[in-house]
Residue frames as qw, qx, qy, qz and C-alpha x, y, z in Angstrom:
[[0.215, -0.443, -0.372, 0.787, 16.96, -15.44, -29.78],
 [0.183, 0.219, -0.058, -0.957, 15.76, -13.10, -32.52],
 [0.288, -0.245, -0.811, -0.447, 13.08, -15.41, -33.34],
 [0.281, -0.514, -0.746, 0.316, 11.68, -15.12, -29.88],
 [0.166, 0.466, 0.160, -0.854, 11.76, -11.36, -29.94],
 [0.197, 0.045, -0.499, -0.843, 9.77, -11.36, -33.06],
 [0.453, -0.472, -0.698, -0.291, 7.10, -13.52, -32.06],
 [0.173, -0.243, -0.381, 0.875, 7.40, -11.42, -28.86],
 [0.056, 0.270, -0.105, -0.956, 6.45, -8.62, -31.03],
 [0.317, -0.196, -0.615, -0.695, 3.86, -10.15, -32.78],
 [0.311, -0.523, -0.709, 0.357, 2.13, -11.03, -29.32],
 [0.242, -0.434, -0.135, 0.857, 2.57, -7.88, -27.94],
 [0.188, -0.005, -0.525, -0.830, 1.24, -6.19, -31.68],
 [0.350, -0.359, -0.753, -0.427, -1.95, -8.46, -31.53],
 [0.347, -0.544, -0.677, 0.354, -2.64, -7.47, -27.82],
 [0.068, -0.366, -0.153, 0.916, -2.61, -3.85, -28.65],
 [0.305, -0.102, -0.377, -0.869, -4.79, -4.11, -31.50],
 [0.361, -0.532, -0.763, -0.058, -7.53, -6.17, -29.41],
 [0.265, -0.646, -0.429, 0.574, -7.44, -3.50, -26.91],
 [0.052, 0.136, -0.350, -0.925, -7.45, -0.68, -29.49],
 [0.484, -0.302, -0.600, -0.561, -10.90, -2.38, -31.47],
 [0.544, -0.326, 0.195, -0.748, -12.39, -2.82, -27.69],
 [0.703, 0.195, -0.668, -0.146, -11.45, -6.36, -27.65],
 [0.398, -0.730, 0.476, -0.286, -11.49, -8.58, -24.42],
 [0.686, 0.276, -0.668, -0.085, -9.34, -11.17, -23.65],
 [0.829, -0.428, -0.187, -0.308, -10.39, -13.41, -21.68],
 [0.315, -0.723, 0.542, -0.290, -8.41, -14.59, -18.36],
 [0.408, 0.317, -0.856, -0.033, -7.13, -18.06, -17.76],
 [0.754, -0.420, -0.488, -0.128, -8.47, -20.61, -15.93],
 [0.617, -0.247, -0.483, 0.570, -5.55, -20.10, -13.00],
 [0.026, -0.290, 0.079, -0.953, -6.24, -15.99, -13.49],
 [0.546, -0.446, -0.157, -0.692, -10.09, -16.06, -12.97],
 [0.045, -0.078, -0.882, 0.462, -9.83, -19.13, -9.86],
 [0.168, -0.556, -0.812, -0.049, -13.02, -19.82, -7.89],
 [0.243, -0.717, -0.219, -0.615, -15.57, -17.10, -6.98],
 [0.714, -0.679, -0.158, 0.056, -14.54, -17.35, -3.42],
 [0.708, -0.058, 0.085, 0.699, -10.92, -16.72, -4.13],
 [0.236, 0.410, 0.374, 0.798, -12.21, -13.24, -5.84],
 [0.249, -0.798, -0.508, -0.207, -14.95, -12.38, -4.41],
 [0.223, 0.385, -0.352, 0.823, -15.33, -9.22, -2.35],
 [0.524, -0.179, -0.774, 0.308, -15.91, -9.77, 0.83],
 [0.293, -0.948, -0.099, -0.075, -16.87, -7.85, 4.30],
 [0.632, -0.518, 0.123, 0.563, -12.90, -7.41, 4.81],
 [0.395, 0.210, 0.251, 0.858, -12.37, -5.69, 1.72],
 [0.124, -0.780, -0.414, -0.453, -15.62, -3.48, 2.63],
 [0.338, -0.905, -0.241, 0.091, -14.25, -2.28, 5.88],
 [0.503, -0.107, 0.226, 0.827, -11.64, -0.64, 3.90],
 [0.017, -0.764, -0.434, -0.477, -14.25, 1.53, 2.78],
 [0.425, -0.805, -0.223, 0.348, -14.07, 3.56, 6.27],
 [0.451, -0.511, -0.029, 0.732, -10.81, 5.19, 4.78],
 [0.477, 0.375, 0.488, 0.628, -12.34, 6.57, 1.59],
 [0.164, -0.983, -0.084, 0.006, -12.21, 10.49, 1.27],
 [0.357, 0.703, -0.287, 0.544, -10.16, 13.34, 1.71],
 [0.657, -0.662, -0.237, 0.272, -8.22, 13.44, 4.92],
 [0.166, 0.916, -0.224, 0.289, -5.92, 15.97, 6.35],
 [0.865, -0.282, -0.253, 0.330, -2.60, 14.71, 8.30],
 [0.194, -0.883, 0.405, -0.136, 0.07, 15.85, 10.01],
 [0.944, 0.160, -0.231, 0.171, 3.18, 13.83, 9.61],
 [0.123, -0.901, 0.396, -0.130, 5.94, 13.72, 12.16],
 [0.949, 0.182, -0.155, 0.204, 9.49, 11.83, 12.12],
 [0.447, 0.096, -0.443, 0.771, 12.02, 11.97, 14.69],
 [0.230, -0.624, -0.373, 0.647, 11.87, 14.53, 17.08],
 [0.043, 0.044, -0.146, -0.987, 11.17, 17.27, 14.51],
 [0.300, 0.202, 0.367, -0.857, 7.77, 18.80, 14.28],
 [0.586, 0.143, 0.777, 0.181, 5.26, 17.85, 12.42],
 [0.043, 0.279, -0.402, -0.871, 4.18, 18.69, 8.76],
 [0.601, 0.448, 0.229, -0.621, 0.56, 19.56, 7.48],
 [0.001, 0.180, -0.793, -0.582, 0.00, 17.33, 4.37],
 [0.789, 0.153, 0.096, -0.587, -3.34, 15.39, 2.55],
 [0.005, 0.175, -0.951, -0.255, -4.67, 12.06, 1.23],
 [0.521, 0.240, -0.233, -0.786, -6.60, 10.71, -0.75],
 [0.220, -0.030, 0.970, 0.097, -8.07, 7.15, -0.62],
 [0.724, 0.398, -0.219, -0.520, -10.35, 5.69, -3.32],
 [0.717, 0.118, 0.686, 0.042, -11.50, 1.72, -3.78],
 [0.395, 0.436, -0.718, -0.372, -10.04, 0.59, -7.49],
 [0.162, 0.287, -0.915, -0.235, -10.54, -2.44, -9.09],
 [0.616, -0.299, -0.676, -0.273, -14.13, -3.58, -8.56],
 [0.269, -0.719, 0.419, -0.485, -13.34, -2.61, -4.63],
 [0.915, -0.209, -0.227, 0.259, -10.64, -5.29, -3.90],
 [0.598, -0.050, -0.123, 0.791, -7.77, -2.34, -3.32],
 [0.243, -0.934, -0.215, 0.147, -7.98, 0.59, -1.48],
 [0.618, 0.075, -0.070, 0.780, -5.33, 3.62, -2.57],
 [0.340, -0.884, -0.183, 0.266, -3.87, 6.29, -1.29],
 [0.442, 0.609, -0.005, 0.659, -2.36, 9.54, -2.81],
 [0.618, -0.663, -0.185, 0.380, -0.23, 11.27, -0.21],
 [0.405, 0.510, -0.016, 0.759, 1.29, 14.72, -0.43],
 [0.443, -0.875, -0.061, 0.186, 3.00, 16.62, 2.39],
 [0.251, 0.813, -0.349, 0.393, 6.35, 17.57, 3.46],
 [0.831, -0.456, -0.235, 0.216, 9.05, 16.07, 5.90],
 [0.438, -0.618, 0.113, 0.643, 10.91, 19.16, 6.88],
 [0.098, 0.613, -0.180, -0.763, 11.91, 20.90, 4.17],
 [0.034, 0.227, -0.877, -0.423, 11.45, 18.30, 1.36],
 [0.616, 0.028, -0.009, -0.787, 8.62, 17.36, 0.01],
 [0.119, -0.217, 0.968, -0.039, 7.42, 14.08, 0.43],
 [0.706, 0.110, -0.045, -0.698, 4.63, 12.16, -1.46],
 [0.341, -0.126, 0.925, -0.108, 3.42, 8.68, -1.31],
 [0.789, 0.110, -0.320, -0.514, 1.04, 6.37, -3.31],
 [0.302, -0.074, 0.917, -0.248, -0.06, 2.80, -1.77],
 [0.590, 0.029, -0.696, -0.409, -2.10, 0.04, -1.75],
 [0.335, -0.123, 0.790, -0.498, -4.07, -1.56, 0.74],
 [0.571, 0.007, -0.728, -0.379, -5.80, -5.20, -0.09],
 [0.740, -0.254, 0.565, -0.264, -7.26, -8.21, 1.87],
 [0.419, 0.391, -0.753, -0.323, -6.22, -11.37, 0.61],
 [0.807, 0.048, -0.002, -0.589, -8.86, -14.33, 0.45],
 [0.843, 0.064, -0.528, 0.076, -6.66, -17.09, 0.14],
 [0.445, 0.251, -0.481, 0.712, -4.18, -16.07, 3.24],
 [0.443, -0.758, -0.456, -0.144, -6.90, -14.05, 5.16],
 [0.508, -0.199, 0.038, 0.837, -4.06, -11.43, 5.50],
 [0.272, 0.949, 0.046, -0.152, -4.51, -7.50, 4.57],
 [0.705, 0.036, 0.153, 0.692, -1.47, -6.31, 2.59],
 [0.056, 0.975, 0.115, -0.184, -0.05, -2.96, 1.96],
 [0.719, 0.231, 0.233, 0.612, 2.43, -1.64, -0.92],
 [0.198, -0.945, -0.093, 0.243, 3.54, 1.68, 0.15],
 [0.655, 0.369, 0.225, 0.620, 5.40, 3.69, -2.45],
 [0.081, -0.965, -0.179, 0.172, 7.14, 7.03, -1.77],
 [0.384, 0.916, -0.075, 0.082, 9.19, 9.75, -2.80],
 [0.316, -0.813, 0.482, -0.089, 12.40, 8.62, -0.58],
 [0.641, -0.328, 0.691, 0.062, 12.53, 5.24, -2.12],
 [0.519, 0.373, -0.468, -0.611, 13.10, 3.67, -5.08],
 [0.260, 0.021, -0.965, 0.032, 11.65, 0.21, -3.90],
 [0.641, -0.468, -0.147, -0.591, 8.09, -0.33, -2.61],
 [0.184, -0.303, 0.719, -0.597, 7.80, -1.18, 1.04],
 [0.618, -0.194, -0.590, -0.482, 5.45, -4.37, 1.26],
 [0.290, -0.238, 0.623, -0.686, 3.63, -5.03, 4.57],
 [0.643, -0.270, -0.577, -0.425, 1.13, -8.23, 5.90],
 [0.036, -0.272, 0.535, -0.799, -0.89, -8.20, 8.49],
 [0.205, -0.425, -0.879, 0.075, -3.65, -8.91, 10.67],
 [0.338, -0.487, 0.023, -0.805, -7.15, -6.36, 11.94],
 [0.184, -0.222, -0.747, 0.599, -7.81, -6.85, 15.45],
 [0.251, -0.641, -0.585, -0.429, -11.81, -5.95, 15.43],
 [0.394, -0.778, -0.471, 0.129, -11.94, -5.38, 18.95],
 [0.394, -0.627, -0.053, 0.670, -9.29, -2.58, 19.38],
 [0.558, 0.804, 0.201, -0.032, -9.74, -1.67, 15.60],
 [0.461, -0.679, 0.475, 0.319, -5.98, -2.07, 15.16],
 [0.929, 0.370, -0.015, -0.006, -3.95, -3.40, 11.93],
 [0.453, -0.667, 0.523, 0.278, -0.78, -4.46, 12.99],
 [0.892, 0.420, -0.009, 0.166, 1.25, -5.46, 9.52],
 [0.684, -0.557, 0.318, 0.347, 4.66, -6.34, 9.14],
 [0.701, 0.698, 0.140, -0.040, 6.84, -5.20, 6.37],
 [0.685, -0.331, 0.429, 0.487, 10.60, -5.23, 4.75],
 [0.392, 0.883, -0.236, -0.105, 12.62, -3.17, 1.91],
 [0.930, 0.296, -0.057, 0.208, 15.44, -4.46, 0.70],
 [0.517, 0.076, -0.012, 0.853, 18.07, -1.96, 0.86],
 [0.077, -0.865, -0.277, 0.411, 16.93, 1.81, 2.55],
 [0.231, 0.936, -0.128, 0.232, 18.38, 4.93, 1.88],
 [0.512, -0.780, 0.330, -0.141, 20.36, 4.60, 4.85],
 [0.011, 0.672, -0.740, 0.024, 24.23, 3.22, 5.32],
 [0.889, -0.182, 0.399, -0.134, 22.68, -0.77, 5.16],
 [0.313, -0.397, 0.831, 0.233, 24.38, -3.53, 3.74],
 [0.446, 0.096, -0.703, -0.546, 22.96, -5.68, 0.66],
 [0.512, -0.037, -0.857, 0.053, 22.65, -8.40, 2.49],
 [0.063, 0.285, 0.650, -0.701, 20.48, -6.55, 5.67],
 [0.139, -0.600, -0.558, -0.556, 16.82, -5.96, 5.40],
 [0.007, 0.121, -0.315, 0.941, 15.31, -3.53, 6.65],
 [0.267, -0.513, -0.814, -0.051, 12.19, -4.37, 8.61],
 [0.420, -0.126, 0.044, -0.898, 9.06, -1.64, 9.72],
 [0.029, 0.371, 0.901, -0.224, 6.12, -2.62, 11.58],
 [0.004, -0.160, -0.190, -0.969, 3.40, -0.86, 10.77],
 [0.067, -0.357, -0.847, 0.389, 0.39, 0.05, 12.96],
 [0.117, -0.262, -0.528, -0.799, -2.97, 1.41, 12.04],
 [0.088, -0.197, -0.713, 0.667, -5.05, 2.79, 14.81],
 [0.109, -0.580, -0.470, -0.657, -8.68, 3.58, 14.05],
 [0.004, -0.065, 0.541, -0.839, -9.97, 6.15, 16.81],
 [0.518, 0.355, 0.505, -0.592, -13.32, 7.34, 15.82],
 [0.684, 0.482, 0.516, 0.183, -14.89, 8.01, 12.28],
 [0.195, 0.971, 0.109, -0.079, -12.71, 10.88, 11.67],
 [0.119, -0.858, 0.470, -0.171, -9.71, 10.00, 13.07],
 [0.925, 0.206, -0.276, 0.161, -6.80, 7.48, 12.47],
 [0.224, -0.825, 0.509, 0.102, -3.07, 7.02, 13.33],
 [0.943, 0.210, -0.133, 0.223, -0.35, 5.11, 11.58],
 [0.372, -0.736, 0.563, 0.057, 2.85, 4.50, 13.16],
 [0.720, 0.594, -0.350, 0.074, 5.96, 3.31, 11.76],
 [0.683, -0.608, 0.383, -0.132, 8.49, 0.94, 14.07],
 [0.402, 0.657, -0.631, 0.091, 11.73, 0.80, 12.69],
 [0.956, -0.278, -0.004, 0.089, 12.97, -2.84, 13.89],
 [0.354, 0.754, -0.541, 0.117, 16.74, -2.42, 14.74],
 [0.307, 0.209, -0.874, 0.314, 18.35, -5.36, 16.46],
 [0.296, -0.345, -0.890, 0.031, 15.17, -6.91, 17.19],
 [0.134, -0.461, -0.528, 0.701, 14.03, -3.82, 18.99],
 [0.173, 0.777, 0.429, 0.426, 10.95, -1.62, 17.69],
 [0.311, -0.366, 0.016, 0.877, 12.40, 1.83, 17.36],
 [0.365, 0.776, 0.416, -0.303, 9.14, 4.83, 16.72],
 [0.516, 0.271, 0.489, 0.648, 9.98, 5.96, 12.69],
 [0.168, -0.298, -0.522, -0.781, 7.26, 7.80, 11.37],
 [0.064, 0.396, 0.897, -0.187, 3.97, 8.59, 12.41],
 [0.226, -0.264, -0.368, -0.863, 0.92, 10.50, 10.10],
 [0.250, 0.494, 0.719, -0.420, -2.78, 11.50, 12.01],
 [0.058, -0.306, -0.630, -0.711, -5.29, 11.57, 9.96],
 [0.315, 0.377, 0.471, -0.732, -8.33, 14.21, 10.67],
 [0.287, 0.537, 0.681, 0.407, -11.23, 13.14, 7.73],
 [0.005, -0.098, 0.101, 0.990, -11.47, 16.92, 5.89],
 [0.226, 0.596, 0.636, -0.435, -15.24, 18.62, 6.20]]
C-alpha cells in the first residue's frame, strides 16, 4: 500500500513538472479515437445560437418570478457550451453553472446542470427536434433535497424551447409517479 502511494506521488510529481516546463503529454490511443468521434460537427455549432449575455426571469411554483442573468460561452475547441447563471428564487439566491454537449458516438445532446441547491449534478440526454426547434432531454439526481429515499431517483425532464433569435424557454417537469409535474421554468430575453 505505501509503495503504491509513493509511486502515486512520483506520477503525480512528474505530471506537474511537465506542465510547469510547458510540457505536453500526449493522449492515448483510446483518448484521441477517430477524427469522427471528435470532430466538431454542425450539432455542436447550433449550440452556438445560445452564446451571449441573456437576461431571464425564473419562476418555480406558483410564486413570482425572479430577474436573474447568464452567460453562455463555447469551451474546449467548441465541443461544450456553458452556462453561468445568477438570480434568485425568492429570497435566496440561486446560481447555476452547466454544460451542454452533443455526443458523436450516441448522437445524443447532454446536459450537466450544477446549482446552488444541490450538492450532486443533475445529468440530462436528449434529442433536438429541428422542426419545432425543441430539445427534449431526460435527466435523474440521485437523492434531492427533498424527503426522498436512497433508493428513489428523482427524475426531471427537461425542455428547451427556441422561439426566435432572442428568445428561449426551459422548463423543468418534475416526474412524480410517472406523471410530469411543471418544476421550474427560466425565459431567456438575449441582453442588447
Amino acid at each position: 500500500m505505501k509503495r503504491k502511494l509513493i509511486i502515486s506521488g512520483i506520477v503525480l510529481a512528474a505530471l506537474a513538472v511537465c506542465s510547469s516546463a510547458g510540457a505536453e503529454v500526449a493522449p492515448s490511443e483510446s483518448v484521441q479515437g477517430p477524427k469522427k468521434k471528435t470532430a466538431v460537427g454542425q450539432p455542436h455549432r447550433q449550440l452556438d445560437y445560445f452564446v451571449g449575455q441573456w437576461n431571464t426571469k425564473l419562476s418555480h411554483g406558483d410564486a413570482p418570478s425572479d430577474p436573474g442573468s447568464a452567460k453562455f460561452t463555447m469551451e474546449l475547441g467548441g465541443r461544450h457550451l456553458r452556462q453561468q447563471f445568477a438570480g434568485r428564487m425568492g429570497k435566496m439566491k440561486f446560481d447555476s453553472t452547466s454544460y451542454y454537449s452533443y455526443d458523436n458516438r450516441s448522437k445524443k445532446y447532454s446536459h450537466m446542470w450544477m446549482e446552488t441547491f444541490y450538492s450532486a449534478p443533475i445529468l440530462f440526454v436528449g434529442d433536438y427536434d429541428s422542426a419545432s426547434k425543441v430539445y427534449t432531454l431526460k435527466g435523474e439526481l440521485g437523492v434531492p433535497y427533498q424527503s426522498y429515499s436512497a433508493e428513489d431517483e428523482f427524475k426531471i425532464n427537461e425542455i428547451i424551447r427556441i422561439v426566435d433569435q432572442n428568445n428561449f424557454v426551459v422548463e423543468w417537469h418534475d416526474i412524480v409517479d410517472g406523471k410530469s409535474v411543471p418544476a421550474m421554468k427560466i425565459e431567456y430575453v438575449r441582453a442588447k
